[in-house]
MARDO-284466 format. One record per residue (C-alpha): residue in one letter; x, z, y. Coordinates in steps of 0.5 Angstrom, whole numbers. Layout:
N
NODE type     x     z     y
NODE    A     X     Z     Y
...
END
This chain:
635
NODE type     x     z     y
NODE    X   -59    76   -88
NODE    X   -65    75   -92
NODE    X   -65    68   -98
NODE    X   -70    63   -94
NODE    X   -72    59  -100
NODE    X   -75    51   -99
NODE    X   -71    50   -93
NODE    X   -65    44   -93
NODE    X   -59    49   -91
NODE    X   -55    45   -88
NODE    X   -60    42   -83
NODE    X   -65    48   -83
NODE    X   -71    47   -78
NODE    X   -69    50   -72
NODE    X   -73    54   -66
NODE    X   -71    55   -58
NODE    X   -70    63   -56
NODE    X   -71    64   -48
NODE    X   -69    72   -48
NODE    X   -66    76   -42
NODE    X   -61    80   -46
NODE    X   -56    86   -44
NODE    X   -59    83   -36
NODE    X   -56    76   -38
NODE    X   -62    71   -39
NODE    X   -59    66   -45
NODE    X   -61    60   -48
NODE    X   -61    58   -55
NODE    X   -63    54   -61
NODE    X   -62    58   -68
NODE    X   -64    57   -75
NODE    X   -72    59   -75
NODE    X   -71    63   -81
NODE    X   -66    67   -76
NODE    X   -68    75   -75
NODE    X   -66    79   -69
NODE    X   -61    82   -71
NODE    X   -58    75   -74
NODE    X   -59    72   -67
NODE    X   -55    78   -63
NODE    X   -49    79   -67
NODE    X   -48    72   -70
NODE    X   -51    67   -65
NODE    X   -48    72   -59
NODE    X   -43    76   -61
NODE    X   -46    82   -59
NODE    X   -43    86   -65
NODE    X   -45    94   -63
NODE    X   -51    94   -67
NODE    X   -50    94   -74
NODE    X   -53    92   -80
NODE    X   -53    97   -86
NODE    X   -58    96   -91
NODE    X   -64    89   -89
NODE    X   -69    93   -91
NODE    X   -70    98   -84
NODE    X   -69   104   -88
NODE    X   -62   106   -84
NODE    X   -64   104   -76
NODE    X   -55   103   -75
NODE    X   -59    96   -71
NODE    X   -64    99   -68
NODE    X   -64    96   -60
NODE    X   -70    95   -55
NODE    X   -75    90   -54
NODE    X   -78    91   -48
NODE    X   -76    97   -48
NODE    X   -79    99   -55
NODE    X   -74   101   -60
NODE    X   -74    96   -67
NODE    X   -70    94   -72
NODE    X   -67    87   -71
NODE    X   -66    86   -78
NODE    X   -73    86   -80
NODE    X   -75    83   -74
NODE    X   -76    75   -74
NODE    X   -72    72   -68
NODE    X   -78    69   -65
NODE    X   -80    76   -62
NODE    X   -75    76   -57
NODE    X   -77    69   -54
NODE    X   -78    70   -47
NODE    X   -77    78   -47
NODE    X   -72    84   -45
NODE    X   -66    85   -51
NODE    X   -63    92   -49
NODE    X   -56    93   -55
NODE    X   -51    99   -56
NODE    X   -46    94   -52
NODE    X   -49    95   -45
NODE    X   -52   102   -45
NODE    X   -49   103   -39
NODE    X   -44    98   -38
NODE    X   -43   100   -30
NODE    X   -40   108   -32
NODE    X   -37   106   -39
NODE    X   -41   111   -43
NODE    X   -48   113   -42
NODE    X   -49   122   -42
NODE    X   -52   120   -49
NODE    X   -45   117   -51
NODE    X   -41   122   -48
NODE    X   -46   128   -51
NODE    X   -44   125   -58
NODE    X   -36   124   -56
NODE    X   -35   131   -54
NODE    X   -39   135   -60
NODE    X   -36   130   -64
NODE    X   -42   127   -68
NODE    X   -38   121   -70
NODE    X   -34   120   -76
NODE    X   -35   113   -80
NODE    X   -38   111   -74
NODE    X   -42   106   -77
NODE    X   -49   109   -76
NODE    X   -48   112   -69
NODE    X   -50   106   -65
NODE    X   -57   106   -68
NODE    X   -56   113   -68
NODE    X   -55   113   -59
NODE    X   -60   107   -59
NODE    X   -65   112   -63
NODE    X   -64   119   -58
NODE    X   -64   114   -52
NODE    X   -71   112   -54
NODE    X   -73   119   -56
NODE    X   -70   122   -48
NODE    X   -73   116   -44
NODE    X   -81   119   -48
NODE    X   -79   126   -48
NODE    X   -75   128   -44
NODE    X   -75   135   -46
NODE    X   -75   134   -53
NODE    X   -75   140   -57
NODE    X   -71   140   -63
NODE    X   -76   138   -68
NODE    X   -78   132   -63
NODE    X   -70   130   -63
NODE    X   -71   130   -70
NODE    X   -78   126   -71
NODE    X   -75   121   -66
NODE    X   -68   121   -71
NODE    X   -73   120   -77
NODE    X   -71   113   -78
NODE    X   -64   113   -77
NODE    X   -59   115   -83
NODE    X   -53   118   -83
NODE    X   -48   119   -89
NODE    X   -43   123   -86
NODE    X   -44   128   -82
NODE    X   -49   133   -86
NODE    X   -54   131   -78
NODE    X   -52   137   -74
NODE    X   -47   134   -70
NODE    X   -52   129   -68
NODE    X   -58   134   -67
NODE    X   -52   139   -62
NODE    X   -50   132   -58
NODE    X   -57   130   -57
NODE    X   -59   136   -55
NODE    X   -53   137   -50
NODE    X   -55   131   -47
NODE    X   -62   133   -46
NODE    X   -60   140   -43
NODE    X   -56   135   -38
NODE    X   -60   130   -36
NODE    X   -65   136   -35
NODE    X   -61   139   -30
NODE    X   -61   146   -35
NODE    X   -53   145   -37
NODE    X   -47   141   -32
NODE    X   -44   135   -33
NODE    X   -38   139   -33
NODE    X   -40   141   -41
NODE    X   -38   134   -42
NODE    X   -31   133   -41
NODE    X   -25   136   -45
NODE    X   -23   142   -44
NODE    X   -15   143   -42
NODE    X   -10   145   -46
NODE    X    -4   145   -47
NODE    X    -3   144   -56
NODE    X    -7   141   -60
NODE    X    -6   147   -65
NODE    X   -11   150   -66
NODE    X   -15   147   -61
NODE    X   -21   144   -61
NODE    X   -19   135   -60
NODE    X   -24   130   -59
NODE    X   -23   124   -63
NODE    X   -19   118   -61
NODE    X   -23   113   -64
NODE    X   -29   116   -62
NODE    X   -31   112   -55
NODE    X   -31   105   -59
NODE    X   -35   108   -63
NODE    X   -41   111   -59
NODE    X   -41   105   -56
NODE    X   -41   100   -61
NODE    X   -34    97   -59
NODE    X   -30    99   -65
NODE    X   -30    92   -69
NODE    X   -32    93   -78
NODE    X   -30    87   -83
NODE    X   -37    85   -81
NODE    X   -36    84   -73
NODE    X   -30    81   -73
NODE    X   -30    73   -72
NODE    X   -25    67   -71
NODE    X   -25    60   -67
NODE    X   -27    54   -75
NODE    X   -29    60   -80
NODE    X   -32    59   -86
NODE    X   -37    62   -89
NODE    X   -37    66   -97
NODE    X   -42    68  -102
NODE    X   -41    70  -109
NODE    X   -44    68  -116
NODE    X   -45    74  -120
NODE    X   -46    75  -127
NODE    X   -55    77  -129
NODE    X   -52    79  -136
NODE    X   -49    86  -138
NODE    X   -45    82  -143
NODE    X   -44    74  -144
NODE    X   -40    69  -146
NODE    X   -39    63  -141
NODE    X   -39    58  -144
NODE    X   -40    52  -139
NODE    X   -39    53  -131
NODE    X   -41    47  -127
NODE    X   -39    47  -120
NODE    X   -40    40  -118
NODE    X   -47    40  -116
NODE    X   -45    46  -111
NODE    X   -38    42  -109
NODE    X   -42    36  -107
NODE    X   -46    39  -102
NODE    X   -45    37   -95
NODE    X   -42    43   -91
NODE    X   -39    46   -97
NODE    X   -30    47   -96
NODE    X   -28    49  -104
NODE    X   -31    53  -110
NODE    X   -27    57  -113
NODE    X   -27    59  -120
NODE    X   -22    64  -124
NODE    X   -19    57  -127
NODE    X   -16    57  -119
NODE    X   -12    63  -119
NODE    X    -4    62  -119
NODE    X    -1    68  -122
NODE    X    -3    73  -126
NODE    X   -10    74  -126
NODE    X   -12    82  -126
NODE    X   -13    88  -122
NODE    X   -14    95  -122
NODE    X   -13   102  -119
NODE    X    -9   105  -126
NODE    X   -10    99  -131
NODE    X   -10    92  -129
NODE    X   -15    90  -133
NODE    X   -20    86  -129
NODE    X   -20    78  -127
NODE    X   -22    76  -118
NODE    X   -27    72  -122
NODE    X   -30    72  -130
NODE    X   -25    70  -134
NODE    X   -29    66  -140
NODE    X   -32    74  -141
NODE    X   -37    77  -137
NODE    X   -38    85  -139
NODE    X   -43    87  -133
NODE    X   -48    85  -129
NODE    X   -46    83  -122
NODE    X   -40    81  -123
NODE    X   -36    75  -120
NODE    X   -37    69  -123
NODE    X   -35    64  -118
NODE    X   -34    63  -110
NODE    X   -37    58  -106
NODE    X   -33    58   -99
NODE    X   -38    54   -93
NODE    X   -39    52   -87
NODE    X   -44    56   -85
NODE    X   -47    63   -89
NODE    X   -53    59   -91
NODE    X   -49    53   -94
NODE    X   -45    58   -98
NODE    X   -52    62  -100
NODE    X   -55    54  -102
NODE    X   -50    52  -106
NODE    X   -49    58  -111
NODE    X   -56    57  -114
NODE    X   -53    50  -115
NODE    X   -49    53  -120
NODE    X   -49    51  -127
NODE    X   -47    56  -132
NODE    X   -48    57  -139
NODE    X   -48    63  -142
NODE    X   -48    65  -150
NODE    X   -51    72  -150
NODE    X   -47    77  -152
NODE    X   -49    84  -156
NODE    X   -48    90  -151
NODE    X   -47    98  -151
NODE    X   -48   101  -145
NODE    X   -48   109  -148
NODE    X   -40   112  -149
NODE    X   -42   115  -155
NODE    X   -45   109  -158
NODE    X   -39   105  -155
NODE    X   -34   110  -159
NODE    X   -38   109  -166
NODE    X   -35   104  -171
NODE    X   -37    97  -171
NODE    X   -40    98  -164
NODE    X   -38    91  -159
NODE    X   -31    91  -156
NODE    X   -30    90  -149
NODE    X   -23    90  -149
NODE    X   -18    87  -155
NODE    X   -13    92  -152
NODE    X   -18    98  -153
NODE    X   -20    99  -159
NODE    X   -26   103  -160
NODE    X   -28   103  -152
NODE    X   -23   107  -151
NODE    X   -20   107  -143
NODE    X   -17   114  -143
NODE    X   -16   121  -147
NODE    X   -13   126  -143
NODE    X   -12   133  -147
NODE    X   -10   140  -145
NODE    X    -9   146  -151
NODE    X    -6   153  -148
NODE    X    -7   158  -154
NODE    X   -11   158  -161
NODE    X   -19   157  -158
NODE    X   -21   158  -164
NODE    X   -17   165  -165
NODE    X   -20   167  -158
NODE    X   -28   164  -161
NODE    X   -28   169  -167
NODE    X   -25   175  -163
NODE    X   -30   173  -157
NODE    X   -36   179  -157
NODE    X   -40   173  -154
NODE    X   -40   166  -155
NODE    X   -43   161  -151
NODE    X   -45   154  -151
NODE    X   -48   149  -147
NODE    X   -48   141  -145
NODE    X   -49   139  -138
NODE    X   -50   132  -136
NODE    X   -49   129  -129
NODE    X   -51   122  -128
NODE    X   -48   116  -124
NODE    X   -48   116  -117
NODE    X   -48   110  -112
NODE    X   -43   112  -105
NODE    X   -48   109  -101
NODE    X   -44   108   -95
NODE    X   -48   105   -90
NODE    X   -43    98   -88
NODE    X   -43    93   -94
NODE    X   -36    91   -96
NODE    X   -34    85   -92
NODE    X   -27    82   -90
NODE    X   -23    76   -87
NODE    X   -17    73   -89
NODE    X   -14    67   -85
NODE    X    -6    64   -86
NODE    X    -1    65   -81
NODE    X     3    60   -78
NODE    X     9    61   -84
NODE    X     5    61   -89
NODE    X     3    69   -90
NODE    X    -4    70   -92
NODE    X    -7    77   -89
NODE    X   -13    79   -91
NODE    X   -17    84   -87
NODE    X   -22    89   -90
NODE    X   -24    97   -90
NODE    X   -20    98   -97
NODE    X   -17   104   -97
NODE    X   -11   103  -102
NODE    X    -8    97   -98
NODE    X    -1    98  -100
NODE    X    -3    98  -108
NODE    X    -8    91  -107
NODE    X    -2    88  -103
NODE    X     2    88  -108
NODE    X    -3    87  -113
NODE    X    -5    81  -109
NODE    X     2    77  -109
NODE    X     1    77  -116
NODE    X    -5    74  -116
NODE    X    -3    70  -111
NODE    X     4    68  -114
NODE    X     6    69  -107
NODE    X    13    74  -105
NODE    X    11    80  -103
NODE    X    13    78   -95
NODE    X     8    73   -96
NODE    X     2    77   -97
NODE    X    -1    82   -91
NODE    X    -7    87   -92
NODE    X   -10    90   -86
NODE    X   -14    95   -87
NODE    X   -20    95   -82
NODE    X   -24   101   -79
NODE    X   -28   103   -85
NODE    X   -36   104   -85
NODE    X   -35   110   -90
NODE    X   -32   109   -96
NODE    X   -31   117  -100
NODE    X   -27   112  -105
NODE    X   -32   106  -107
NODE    X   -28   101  -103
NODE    X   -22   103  -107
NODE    X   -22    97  -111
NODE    X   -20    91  -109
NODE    X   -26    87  -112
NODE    X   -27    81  -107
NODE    X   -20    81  -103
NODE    X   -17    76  -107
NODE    X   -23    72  -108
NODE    X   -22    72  -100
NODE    X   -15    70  -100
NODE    X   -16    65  -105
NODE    X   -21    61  -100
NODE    X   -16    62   -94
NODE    X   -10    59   -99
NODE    X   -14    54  -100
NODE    X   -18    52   -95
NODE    X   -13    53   -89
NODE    X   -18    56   -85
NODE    X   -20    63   -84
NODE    X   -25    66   -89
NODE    X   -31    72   -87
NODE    X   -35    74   -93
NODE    X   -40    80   -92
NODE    X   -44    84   -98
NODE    X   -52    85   -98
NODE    X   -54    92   -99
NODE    X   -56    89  -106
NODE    X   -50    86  -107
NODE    X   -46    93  -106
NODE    X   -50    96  -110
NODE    X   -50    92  -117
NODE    X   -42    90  -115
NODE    X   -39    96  -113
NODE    X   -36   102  -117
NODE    X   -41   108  -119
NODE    X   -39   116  -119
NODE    X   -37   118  -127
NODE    X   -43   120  -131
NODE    X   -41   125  -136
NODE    X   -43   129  -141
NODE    X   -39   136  -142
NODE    X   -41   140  -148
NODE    X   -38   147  -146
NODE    X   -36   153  -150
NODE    X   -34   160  -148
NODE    X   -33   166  -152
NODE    X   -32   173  -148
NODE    X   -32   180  -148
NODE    X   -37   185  -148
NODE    X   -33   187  -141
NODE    X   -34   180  -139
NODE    X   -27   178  -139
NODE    X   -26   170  -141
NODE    X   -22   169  -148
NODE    X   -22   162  -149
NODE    X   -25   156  -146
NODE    X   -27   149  -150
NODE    X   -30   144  -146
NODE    X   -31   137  -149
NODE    X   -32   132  -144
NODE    X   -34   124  -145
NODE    X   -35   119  -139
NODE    X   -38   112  -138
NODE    X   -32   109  -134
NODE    X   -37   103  -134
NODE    X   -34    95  -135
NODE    X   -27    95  -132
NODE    X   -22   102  -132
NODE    X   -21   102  -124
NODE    X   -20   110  -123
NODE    X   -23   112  -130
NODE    X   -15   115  -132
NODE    X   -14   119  -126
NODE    X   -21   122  -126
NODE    X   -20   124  -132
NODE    X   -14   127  -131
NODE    X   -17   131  -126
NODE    X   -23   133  -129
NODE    X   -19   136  -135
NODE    X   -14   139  -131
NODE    X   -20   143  -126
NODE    X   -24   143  -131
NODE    X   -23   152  -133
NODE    X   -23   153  -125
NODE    X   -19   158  -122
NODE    X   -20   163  -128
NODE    X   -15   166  -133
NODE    X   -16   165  -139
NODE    X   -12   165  -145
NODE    X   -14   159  -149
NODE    X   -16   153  -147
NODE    X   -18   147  -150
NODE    X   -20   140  -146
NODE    X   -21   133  -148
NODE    X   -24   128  -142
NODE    X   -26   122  -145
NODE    X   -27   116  -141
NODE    X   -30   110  -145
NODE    X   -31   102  -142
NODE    X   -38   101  -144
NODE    X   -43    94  -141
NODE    X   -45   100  -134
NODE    X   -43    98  -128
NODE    X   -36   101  -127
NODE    X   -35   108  -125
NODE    X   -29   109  -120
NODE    X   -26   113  -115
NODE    X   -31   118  -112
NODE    X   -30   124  -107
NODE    X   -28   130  -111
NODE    X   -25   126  -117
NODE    X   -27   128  -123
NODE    X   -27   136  -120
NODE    X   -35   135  -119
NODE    X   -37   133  -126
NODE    X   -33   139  -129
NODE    X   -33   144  -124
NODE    X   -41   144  -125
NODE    X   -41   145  -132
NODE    X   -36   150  -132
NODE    X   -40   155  -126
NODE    X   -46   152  -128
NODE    X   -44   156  -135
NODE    X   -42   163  -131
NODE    X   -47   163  -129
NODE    X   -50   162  -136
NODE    X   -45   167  -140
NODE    X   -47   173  -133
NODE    X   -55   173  -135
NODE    X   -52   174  -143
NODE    X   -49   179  -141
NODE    X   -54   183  -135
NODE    X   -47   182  -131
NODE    X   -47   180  -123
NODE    X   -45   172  -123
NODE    X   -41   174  -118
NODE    X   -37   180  -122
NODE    X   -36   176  -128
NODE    X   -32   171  -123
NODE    X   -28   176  -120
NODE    X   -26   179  -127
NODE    X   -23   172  -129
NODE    X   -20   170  -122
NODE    X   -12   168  -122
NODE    X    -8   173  -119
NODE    X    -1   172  -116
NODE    X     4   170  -121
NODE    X    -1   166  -125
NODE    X     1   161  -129
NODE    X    -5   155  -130
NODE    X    -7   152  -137
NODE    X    -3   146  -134
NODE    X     4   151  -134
NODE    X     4   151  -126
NODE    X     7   157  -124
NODE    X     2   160  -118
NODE    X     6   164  -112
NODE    X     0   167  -109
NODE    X    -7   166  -110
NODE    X   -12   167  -105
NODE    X   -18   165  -109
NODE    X   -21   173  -110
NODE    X   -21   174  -103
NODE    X   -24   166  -102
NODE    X   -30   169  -107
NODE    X   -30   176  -102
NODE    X   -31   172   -96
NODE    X   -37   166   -99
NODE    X   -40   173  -101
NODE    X   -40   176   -94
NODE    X   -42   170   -92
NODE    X   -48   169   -95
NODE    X   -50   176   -96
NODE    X   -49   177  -103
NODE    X   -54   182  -106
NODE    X   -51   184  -113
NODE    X   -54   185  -118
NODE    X   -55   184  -126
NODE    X   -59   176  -127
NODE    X   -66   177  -130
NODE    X   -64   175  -138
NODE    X   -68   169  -141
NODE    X   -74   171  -145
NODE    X   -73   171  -152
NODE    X   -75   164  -156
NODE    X   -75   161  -150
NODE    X   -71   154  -151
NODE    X   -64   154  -147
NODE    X   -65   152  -140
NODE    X   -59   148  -137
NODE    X   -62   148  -130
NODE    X   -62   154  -126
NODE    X   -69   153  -123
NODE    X   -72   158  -128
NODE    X   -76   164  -126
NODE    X   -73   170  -124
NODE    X   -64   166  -124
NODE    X   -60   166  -118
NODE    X   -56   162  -118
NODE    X   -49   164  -114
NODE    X   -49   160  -108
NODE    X   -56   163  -106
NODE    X   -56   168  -100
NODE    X   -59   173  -101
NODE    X   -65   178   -99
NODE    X   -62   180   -93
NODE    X   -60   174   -91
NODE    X   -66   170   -93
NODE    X   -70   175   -89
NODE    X   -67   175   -84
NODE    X   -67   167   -84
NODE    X   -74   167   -84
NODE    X   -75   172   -78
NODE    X   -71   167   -73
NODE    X   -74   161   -75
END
């Protein structure tokens, strides 16, 4: 919801709304800052439509109005005052499922699930206007729909399927499931799938309890200050406000973290990134709560920061951390052979640098969670985390509390590939519960999730590589350093993966890897779909193809020549049964069409290019001219 400033949060002007909404004509008197979105789903309890972003970029609240489609979440409330409101919760209430819905059930569109009711919302307008859209139509009318999972395909077959049986040119029969008798093998529909087209599915955001309080957070502007007075009485003493929480509350141990426990619920003296949580206040209402955080006072004593891993690692560099000297998380090294033997015998030596940047997860639901207490005292907290079991144990020493008095449920999650792994908000949520004795719902802004939640790894790898004339791989030396950001969350295992899948799937017989993670004043880096295998794995195939064009060698042979076959052992001392990975490369290559031939070289005094834009490179996933032609015939 958006900050109202120069209103009085606790009794904030209101207005009186009349709308017909879902064919029921209501009545209400809301805040007047209130959008459409905040009058359905906060005032009514209508949860189907999301909100992903508060900024119409993602469309997961799109819904009519008088029959026009808007996104309720930029729309002020009294746009509705005395007009239709049709939601994703009553499409078509009478049959259960709209053709629309049961179109993307049965191609399977959904996945998160978060962004297809504003996906079903957008088609339904898209059909009603056109109803024999063509697919660059069905496009047009999705335009403002975001989805982060699916890749759009699914979401353009199961509209267009719809359009084909409304239009009479497909039976209504393409809809149902087909009979089998296994699901091996078989292409089943997802179970989850009907709450999710229709909105009924509940995420952390949607769910509600008779008495809730309200949390908002007080996050750090600076990278790196000492907290030299934190004030909470002005906030304390506001009228609506239950407790303000503070890292002086916490009963037990104060620290969390994937692989070490090394950061507090709450700053604890030291604030080491921006957007860290510095306070919570828990209140009546959610604009109680935003009000009162500005009412707290904090005094910082600014700090020197680094926020580049190779300055971090320099002597005489600020230190995050008393227990890591020289910034230093985490140090995973490999050795296999003598590189520099292989480098001196190598025909050709080559070497690069690759640097990726961080990378934000973008799931459309904010994180958001609810705890309440049980009648025996358990705490539960419901959440979309995704390592519930490590946070429930985490939580009770936190919390001082027996591992049977502690509960964690983990809520259908919106999209997560790794960003809700850690646990950065549970046990404030918790501590409101405990202390509040009543139950506690907390919802991130878009700009919130940004600056608070974990980031993928930024590397830097330098990368060398000696091979024959004949293009066999002698040895292999990669140097990678990592900004782990303030707090080690998933920095040790993603550099144990990105050492240990750095080389790929190649034999070669000298192997040096060092994957550096280094804490710096950055947000924190964390877990993120692949691990620490994407950053390496483009260095390294990014090098093939590098060392290929050095050697006028097709990229696809140089791969083949170095392949593990059956009986391999790794760099890792893994003893490899059977290998299919030469028949994996066949198959990729036959289906893009590939078209063998030697790379055109790099003119000579041309800088060394670490891209694979160039004029005249090809990179080893294009198709080639076959497939290119005949792609271009049928479009």
């Amino acid at each position: 919801m958006p900050d109202p400033s120069g209103f009085d949060a606790v009794q904030p002007p209101t207005t009186r709304i009349v709308a017909t909404v879902n064919g029921r004509r209501v009545t209400r008197t809301v805040p007047i800052h209130y959008r459409v979105i905040d009058f359905i789903r906060e005032e009514l309890k209508l949860t189907g439509n999301k909100e992903g972003c508060g900024a119409g970029e993602c469309g997961t609240c799109s819904m009519f109005v008088d029959g026009t489609l808007i996104k309720s979440c930029l729309a002020p409330v009294q746009k509705i005052h005395g007009k239709t409101v049709e939601t994703v919760d009553d499409l078509d209430a009478d049959q259960g499922m709209t053709v629309i819905q049961r179109a993307f059930h049965k191609c399977g569109a959904s996945q998160c699930g978060y962004c297809i009711p504003g996906m079903v919302m957008a088609a339904t307008a898209t059909l009603r206007k056109r109803p024999e859209a063509s697919l660059d139509e069905i496009k047009e009318g999705l335009g403002g729909n975001i989805c982060r999972c699916t890749g759009y395909q699914k979401i353009l077959d199961a509209v267009a399927m719809a359009r084909d049986v409304l239009n009479g040119t497909r039976p209504e029969t393409d809809l149902e499931e087909a009979a089998t008798d296994s699901f091996i093998g078989s292409r089943t529909r997802r179970l989850d799938a009907p709450a999710k087209v229709t909105g009924a599915i509940k995420y952390a955001a949607d769910l509600w309890m008779p008495n809730m309080l309200h949390m908002q957070v007080l996050r750090s502007p600076h990278p790196h200050a000492r907290i030299q007075r934190l004030d909470v009485s002005e906030a304390r003493a506001m009228p609506g406000v239950e407790c303000v929480l503070t890292c002086d509350d916490v009963p037990g141990i104060d620290n969390f973290g994937v692989f070490i426990e090394d950061q507090p619920i709450m700053a604890r003296g030291v604030v080491r990134y921006v957007g860290e949580g510095v306070a919570a206040v828990v209140a009546e209402t959610a604009d109680i709560a935003r009000e009162a955080v500005k009412r707290i006072r904090v005094t910082y004593d600014l700090l020197p920061g680094v926020f580049d891993p190779f300055e971090a690692m320099k002597e005489g560099a600020p230190q995050l951390h008393d227990f890591a000297p020289g910034n230093l998380c985490k140090h995973t090294r490999i050795r296999k052979g003598d590189v520099d033997a292989g480098l001196r015998a190598a025909d050709l030596v080559v070497q690069e640098t690759y640097r990726t940047s961080a990378l934000e997860h973008a799931y459309l639901e904010p994180e958001a969670g609810l705890a309440y207490l049980e009648p025996d005292g358990c705490v539960t907290v419901m959440s979309p985390s995704q390592n519930i079991t490590h946070h429930r144990h985490m939580l009770a020493r936190i919390l001082d509390r027996p591992i049977n008095k502690v509960r964690m449920i983990m809520s259908t999650v919106g999209g997560g590939f790794g960003g809700k792994e850690d646990m950065l908000y549970q046990g404030m949520l918790a501590l409101a519960a405990i202390r509040t004795r009543r139950p506690v719902r907390y919802v991130f802004t878009r700009e919130e999730s940004i600056a608070a939640s974990a980031k993928r790894h930024p590397f830097s790898i330098d990368y060398t590589m000696g091979l024959t004339r004949g293009g066999l791989i002698v040895a292999t030396r990669m140097i990678m350093v990592s900004d782990g950001g303030a707090y080690a969350m998933s920095t040790p295992g993603v550099m144990n993966k990105s050492a240990i899948l750095g080389p790929g799937p190649y034999a070669i017989p000298n192997v040096w890897v060092d994957a550096i993670g280094v804490y710096t004043n950055n947000t924190p880096s964390g877990a993120f779909r692949a691990f620490g295998a994407f950053q390496s794995e483009f260095a390294t195939e990014s090098h093939l193809d590098l060392c290929a064009e050095r050697l006028g060698m097709d990229p696809a042979q140089l791969r083949r020549l170095n392949l593990m076959q059956d009986g391999a052992t790794t760099h890792t001392r893994q003893q490899l049964d059977r290998v299919a990975a030469t028949a994996c490369l066949d198959a990729a290559l036959a289906a893009a069409r590939w078209d063998p031939g030697v790379p055109h070289r790099q003119a000579r005094g041309e800088p060394a290019r670490i891209d694979l834009g160039g004029p005249g490179t090809r990179a080893p996933c294009t198709p080639g001219l076959g497939a290119m032609a005949t792609d271009k015939e049928t479009t």
